[in-house]
PLY file of the C-alpha trace (Angstrom):
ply
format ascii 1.0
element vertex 446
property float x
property float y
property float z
element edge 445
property int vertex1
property int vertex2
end_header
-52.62 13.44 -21.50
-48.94 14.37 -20.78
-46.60 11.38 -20.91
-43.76 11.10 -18.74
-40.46 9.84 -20.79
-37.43 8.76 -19.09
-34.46 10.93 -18.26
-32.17 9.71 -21.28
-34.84 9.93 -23.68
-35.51 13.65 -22.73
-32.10 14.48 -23.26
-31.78 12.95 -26.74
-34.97 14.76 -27.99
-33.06 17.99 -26.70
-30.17 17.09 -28.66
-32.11 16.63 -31.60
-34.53 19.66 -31.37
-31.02 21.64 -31.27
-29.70 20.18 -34.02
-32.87 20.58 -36.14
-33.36 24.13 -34.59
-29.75 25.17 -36.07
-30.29 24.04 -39.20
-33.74 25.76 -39.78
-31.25 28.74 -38.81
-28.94 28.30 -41.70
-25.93 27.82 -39.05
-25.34 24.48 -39.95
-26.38 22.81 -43.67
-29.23 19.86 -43.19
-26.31 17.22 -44.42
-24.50 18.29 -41.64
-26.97 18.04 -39.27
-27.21 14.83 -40.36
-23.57 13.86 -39.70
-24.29 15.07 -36.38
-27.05 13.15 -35.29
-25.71 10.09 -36.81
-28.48 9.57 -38.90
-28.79 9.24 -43.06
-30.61 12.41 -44.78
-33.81 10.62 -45.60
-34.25 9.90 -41.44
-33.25 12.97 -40.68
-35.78 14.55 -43.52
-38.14 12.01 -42.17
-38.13 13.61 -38.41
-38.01 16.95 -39.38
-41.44 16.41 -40.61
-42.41 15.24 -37.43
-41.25 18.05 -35.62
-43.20 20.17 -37.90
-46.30 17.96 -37.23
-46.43 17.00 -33.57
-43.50 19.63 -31.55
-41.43 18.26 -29.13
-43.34 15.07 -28.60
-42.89 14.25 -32.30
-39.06 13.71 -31.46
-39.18 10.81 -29.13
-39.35 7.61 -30.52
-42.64 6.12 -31.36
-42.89 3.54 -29.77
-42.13 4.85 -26.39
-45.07 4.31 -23.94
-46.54 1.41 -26.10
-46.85 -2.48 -24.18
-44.69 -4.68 -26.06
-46.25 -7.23 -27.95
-44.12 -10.18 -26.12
-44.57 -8.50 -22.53
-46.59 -11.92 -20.76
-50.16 -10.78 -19.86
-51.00 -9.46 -16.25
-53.57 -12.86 -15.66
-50.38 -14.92 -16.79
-48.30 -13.31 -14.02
-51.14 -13.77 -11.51
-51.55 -17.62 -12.30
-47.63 -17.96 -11.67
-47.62 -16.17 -8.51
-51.13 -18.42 -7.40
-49.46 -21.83 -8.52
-46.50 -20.80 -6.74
-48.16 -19.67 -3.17
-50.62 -22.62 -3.14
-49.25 -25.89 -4.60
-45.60 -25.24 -5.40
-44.26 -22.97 -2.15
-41.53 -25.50 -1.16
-39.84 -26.26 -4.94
-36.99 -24.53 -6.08
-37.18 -22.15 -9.24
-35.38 -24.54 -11.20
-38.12 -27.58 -10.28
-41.24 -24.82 -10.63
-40.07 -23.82 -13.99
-40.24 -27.61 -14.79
-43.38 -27.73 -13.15
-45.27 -25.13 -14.93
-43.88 -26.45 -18.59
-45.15 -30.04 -17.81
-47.89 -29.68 -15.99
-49.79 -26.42 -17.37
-48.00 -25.95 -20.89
-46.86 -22.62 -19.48
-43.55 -21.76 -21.96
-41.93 -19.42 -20.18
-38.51 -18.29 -19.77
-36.92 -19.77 -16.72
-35.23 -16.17 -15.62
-38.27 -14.74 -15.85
-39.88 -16.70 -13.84
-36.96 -16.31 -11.10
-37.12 -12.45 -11.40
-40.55 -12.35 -10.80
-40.54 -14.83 -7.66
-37.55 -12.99 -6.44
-39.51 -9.58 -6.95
-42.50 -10.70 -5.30
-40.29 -11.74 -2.21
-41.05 -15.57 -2.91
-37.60 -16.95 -3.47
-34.77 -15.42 -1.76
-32.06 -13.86 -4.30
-29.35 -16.55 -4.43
-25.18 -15.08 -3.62
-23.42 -15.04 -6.82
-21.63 -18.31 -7.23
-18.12 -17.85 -6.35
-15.46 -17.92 -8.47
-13.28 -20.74 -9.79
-9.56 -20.14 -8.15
-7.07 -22.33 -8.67
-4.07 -23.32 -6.84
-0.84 -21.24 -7.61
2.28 -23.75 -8.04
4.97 -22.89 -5.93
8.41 -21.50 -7.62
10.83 -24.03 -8.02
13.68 -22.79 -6.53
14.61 -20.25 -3.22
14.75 -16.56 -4.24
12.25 -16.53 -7.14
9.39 -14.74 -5.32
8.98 -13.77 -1.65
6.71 -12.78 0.06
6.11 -9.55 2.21
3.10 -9.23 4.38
1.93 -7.50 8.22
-0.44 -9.51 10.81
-2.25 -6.99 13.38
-2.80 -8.92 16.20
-2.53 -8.56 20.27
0.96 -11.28 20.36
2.24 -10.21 23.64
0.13 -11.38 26.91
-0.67 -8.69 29.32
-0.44 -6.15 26.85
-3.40 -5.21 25.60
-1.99 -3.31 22.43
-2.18 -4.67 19.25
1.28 -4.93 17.19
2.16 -5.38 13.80
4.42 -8.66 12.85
6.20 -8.19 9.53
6.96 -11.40 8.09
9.17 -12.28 4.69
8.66 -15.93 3.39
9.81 -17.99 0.57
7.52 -18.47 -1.87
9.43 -21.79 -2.50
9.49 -23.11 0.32
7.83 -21.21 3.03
11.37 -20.48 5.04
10.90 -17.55 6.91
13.59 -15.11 6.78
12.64 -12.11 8.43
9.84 -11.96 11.41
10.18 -9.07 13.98
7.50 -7.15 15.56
6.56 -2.88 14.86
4.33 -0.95 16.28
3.40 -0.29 12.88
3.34 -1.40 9.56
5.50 1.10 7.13
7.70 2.17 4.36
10.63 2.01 7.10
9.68 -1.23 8.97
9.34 -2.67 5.47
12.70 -1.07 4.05
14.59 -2.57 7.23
13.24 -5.90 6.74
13.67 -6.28 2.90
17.00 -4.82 3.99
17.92 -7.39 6.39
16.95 -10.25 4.01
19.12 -8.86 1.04
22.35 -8.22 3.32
21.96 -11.80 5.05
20.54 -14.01 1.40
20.71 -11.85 -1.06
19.20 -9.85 -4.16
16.03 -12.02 -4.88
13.78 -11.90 -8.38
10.13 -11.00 -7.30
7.64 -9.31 -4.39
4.76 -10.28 -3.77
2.83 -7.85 -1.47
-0.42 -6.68 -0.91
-1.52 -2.91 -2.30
-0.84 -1.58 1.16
0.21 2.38 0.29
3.70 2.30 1.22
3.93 -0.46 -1.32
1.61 0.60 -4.23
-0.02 3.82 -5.84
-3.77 3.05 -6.02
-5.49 5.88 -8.27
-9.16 5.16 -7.03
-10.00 3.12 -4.86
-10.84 -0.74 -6.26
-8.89 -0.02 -9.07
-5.70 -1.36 -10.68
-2.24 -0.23 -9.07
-0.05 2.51 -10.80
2.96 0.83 -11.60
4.67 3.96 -13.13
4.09 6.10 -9.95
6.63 4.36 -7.56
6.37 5.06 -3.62
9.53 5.19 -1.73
9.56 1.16 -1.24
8.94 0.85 -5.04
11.81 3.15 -6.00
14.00 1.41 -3.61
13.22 -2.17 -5.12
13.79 -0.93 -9.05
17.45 0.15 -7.88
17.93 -2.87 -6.94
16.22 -4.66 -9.95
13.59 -6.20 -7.84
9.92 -7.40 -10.02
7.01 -6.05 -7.35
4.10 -8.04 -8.17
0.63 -6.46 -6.54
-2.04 -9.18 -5.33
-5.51 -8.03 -5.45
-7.27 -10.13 -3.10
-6.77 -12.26 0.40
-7.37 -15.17 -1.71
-4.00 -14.48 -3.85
-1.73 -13.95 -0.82
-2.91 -17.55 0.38
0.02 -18.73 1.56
1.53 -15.99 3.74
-2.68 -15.56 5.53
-2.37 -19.34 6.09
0.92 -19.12 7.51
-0.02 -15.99 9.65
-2.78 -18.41 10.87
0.04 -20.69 12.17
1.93 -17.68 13.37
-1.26 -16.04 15.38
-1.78 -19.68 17.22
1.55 -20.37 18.45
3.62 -17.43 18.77
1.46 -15.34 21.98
1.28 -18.80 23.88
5.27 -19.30 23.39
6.13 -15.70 24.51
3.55 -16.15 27.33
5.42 -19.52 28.32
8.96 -17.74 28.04
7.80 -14.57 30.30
8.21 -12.02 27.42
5.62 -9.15 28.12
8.40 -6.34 25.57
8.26 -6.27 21.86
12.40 -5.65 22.36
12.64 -9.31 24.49
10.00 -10.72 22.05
11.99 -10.01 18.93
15.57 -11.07 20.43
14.10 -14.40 20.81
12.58 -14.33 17.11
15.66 -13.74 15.90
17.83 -15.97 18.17
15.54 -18.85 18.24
12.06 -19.06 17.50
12.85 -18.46 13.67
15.03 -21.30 13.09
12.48 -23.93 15.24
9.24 -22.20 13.16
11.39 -23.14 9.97
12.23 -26.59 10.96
8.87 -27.56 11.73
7.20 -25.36 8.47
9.91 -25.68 5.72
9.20 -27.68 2.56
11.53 -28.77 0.18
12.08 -27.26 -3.04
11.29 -28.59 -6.46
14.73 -27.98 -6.78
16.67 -27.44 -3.98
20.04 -27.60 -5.45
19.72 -24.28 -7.31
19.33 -20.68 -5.53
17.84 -17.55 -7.62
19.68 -15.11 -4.75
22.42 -13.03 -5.84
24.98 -11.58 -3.56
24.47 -8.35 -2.71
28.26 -6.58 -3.76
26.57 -2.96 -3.69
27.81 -0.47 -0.58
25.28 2.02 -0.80
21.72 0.25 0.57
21.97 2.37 3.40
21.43 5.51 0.86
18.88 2.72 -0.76
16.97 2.12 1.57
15.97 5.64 2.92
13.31 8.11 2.10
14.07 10.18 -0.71
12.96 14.03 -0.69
14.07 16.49 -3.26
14.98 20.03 -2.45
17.31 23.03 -3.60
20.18 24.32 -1.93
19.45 27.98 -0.45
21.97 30.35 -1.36
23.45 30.42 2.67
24.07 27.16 1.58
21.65 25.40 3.52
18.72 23.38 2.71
15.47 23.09 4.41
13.52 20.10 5.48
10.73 19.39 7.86
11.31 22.64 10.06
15.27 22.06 10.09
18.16 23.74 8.61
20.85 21.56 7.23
24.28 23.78 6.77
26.09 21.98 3.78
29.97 22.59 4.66
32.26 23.99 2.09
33.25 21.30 -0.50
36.98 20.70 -1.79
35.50 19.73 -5.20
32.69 22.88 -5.30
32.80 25.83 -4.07
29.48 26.59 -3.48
26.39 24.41 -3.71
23.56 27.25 -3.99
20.87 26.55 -6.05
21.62 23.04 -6.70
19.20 20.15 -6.55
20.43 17.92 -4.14
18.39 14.96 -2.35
17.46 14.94 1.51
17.81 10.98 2.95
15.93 9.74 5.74
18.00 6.91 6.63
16.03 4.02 8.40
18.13 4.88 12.07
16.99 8.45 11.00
20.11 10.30 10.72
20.19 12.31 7.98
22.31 12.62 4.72
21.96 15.26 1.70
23.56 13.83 -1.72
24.39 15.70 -5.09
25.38 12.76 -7.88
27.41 10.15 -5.86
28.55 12.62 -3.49
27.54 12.76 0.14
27.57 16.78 0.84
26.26 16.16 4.32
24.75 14.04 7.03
23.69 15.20 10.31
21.62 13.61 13.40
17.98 13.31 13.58
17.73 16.64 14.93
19.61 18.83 12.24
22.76 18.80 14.03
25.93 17.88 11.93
27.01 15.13 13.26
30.71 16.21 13.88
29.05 18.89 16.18
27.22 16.41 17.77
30.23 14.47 18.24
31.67 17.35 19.85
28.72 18.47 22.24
28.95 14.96 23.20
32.71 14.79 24.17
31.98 18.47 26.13
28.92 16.81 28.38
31.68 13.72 29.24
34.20 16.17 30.15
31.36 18.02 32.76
30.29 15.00 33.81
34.22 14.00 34.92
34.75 17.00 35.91
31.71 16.79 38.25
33.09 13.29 39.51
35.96 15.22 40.86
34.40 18.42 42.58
32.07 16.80 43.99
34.03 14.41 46.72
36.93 17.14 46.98
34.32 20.04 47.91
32.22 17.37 50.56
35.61 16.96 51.98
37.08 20.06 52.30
33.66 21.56 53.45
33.91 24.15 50.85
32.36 26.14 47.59
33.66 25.56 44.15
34.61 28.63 44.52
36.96 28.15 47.89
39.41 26.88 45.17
39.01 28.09 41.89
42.55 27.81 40.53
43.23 24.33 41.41
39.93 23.50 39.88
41.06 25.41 36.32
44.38 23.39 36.25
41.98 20.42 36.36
40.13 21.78 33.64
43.46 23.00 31.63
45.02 19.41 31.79
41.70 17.60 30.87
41.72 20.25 28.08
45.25 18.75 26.90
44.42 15.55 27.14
41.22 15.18 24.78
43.48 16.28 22.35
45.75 13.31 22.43
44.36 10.16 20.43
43.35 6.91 22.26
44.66 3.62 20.99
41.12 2.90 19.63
41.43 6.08 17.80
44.73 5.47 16.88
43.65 2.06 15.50
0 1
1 2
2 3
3 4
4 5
5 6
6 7
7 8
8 9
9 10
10 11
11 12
12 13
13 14
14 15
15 16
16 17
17 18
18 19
19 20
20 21
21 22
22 23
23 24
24 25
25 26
26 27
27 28
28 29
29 30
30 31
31 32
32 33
33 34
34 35
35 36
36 37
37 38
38 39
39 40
40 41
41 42
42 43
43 44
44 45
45 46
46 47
47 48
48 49
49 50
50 51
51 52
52 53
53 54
54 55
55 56
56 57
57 58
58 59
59 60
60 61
61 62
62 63
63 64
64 65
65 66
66 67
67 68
68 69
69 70
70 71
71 72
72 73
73 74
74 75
75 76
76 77
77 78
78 79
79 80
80 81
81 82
82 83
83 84
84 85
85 86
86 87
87 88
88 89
89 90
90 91
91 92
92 93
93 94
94 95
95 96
96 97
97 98
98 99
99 100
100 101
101 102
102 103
103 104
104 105
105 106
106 107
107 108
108 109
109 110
110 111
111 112
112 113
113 114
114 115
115 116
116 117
117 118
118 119
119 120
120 121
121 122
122 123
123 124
124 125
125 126
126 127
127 128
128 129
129 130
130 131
131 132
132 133
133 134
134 135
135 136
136 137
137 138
138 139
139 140
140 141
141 142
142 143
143 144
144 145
145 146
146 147
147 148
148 149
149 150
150 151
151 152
152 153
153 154
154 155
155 156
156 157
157 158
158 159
159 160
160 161
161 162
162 163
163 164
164 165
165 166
166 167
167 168
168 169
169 170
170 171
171 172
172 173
173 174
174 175
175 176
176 177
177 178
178 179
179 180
180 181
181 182
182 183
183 184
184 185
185 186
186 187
187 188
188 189
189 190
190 191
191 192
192 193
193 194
194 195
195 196
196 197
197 198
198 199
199 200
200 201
201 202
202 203
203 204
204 205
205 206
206 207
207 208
208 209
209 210
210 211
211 212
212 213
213 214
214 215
215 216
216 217
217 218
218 219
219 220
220 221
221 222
222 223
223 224
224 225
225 226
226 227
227 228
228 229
229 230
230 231
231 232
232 233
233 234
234 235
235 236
236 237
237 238
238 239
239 240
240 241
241 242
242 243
243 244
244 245
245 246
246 247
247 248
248 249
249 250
250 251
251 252
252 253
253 254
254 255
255 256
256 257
257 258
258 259
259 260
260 261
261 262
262 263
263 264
264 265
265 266
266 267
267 268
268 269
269 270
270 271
271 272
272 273
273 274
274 275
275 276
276 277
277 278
278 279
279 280
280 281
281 282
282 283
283 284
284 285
285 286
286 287
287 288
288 289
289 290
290 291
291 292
292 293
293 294
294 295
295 296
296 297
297 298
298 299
299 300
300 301
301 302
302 303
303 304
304 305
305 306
306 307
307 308
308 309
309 310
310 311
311 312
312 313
313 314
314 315
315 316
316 317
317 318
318 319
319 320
320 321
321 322
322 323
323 324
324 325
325 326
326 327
327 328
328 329
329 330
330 331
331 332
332 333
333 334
334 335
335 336
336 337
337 338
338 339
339 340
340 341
341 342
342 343
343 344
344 345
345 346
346 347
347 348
348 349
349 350
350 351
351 352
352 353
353 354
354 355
355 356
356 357
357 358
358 359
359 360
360 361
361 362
362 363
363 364
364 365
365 366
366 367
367 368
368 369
369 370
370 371
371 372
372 373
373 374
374 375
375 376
376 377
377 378
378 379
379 380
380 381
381 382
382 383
383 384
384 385
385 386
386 387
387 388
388 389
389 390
390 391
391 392
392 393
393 394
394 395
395 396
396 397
397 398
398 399
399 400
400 401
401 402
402 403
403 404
404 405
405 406
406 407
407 408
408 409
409 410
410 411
411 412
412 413
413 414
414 415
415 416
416 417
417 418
418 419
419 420
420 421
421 422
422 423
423 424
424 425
425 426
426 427
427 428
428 429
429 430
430 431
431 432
432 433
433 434
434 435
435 436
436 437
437 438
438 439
439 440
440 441
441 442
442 443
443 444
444 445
């Protein structure tokens, strides 16, 4: 009769029929075999005999396919199960297990007698109980930790499209400092509004966020964060010497879901009662009111409200901060490439030529665009490649047509006649507008 050995047992016969196969060989000594397997000489000298005796089979352990001697005997199963369906169906396993010690000198284990209820579809298998959390203290003073989270959620009525409120709140005392509505929850939404807090508080200590991806590198799913592989939000807070602090559950970010819970049942009924059906109307009057009442009403006090952990921001380069970084070398036309676009680096006083340099391409959050090399800024154009003192230029040229328009078009109805009736009055028109964008303004003179 052929008996049927689990997977892992196969495969550890295998091992050791190679082993013992080499050594008969002479390509390893029987010591090292040995060494090998893990086992001393006289074991191994001991199954080597039983290889030569029984094959294969003599290389599983022996007492595979033998009934334990404590295994519980089939008619003690089948009294359990009986007792159970017939006198006992309406205890729990807990008072049963009682039961069958006092009552029929049954000594049992009480998880085996659960497993076995729970097996036979008896007892319903019990949710893990859950675990213990307890209440985070809040910081004692402003600026210690904030928090940084996004609420999906359909806040404007009549609108049936869901929108994204990005909220920053004192850990300390639950002022809000930031709230505006995005279509979308992102490394640039979230730039502007850590952005906005800095410039208006100040540098704070900590982050608290959830693992969202523009916040965190998760390797595999479930897993712990990477805090060594910094996204573009990451890198921006370590300039600045911000702590990010990753919370792994809804549970830990308690305070900001309890305040979105506050935020979801008042704010759609007061932009409903104000008429604001626009995300642009709905986050003027976040900013300009609703803010400061929602913080009046929601506010606690500090544990010590005397002392502030902001820092004044004295640094002039968050807009270069808060952008998104891209690395790229300079071609040797002296332009660089970048998402389909060909930035044109002008000639440099300091340099005078920047090919093959590694310079960095900045998304800014208004999306212009800047290329830096060190501290220097070697470039910044519009959001569609242009440089923006061409831009600048194409702009003043379409005001110029569109004056120039302005007067045709009233002279020419009046007159009854072609642009072309009167070409040379029209180029002195042209001629003196010519000389006078070239002489400054006050504002430019200012």
């Amino acid at each position: 009769m052929t008996r049927l050995y689990r997977k892992a047992a196969v495969e550890r016969a295998m091992k050791r029929q190679e082993i013992i196969l080499r050594a008969y060989a002479k390509k390893i000594s029987w010591i090292e075999a040995a060494e090998i397997l893990g086992y001393s000489a006289r074991h191994l000298r001991r199954l080597r005999e039983k290889y030569e005796e029984y094959g294969f089979e003599g290389l599983f352990d022996g007492r595979m396919g033998k009934v334990s001697p404590r295994r519980i005997a089939v008619e003690v199963v089948e009294e359990v199960l009986r007792l159970y369906r017939e006198q006992y169906y309406d205890f729990n396993v807990r008072h049963f297990h009682e039961k069958l010690e006092e009552e029929h000198s049954m000594t049992i284990s009480y998880t085996w007698v659960r497993n076995l209820l729970q097996e036979s579809g008896l007892v319903a298998k019990k949710r893990p109980r859950k675990k213990h959390r307890k209440r985070r203290e809040r910081k004692a003073v402003r600026g210690m930790m904030l928090h940084i989270d996004g609420s999906e959620h359909r806040w404007l009525a009549g609108d049936g499209r869901r929108y994204d409120l990005i909220v920053v709140m004192d850990d300390a005392t639950s002022e809000i400092y930031y709230a505006q509505l995005v279509d979308e929850e992102s490394t640039a939404t979230c730039m502007a509004a850590i952005r906005e807090v800095i410039e208006k508080q100040g540098v704070f200590c900590t982050l608290y966020s959830d693992r969202g991806s523009h916040f965190w590198t998760t390797p595999k799913a479930g897993e712990p964060v990477d805090k060594q592989a910094l996204t573009q939000f990451g890198r921006a807070l370590r300039e600045l010497g911000i702590r990010m602090i990753a919370a792994y559950s809804p549970q830990a970010r308690g305070r900001s879901e309890r305040s979105f819970r506050t935020w979801q049942g008042r704010l759609p009924q007061e932009l409903r009662l104000k008429g604001i059906t626009t995300v642009e109307e709905a986050n003027r009057f976040l900013k300009q009111s609703y803010i400061g009442e929602f913080n009046r009403r929601f506010t606690v006090s500090a544990s010590e409200p005397e002392v502030s952990a902001f820092v004044p921001c004295t640094r002039d380069d968050l807009d270069r901060v808060f952008s998104i970084h891209t690395e790229r070398t300079v071609n040797r036309d002296n332009t660089v490439s970048y998402k389909g676009m060909i930035l044109q680096i002008e000639k440099q006083s300091w340099r005078g030529s920047m090919e093959g340099c590694q310079v960095t391409v900045h998304r800014h959050l208004d999306d212009t665009i800047s290329i830096g090399f060190g501290p220097h800024e070697i470039g910044r154009f519009a959001p569609d490649g242009q440089t923006l003192k061409k831009q600048k230029m194409k702009i003043a040229k379409e005001k110029a047509e569109k004056v120039k328009k302005a007067v045709e078009m009233p002279l020419m109805r009046k007159c009854g006649k072609s642009k072309n009736d009167f070409p040379h009055s029209l180029n002195r028109l042209e001629k003196s507008q010519s000389r006078l964008s070239h002489i400054p303004t006050a504002s430019a003179a200012i």
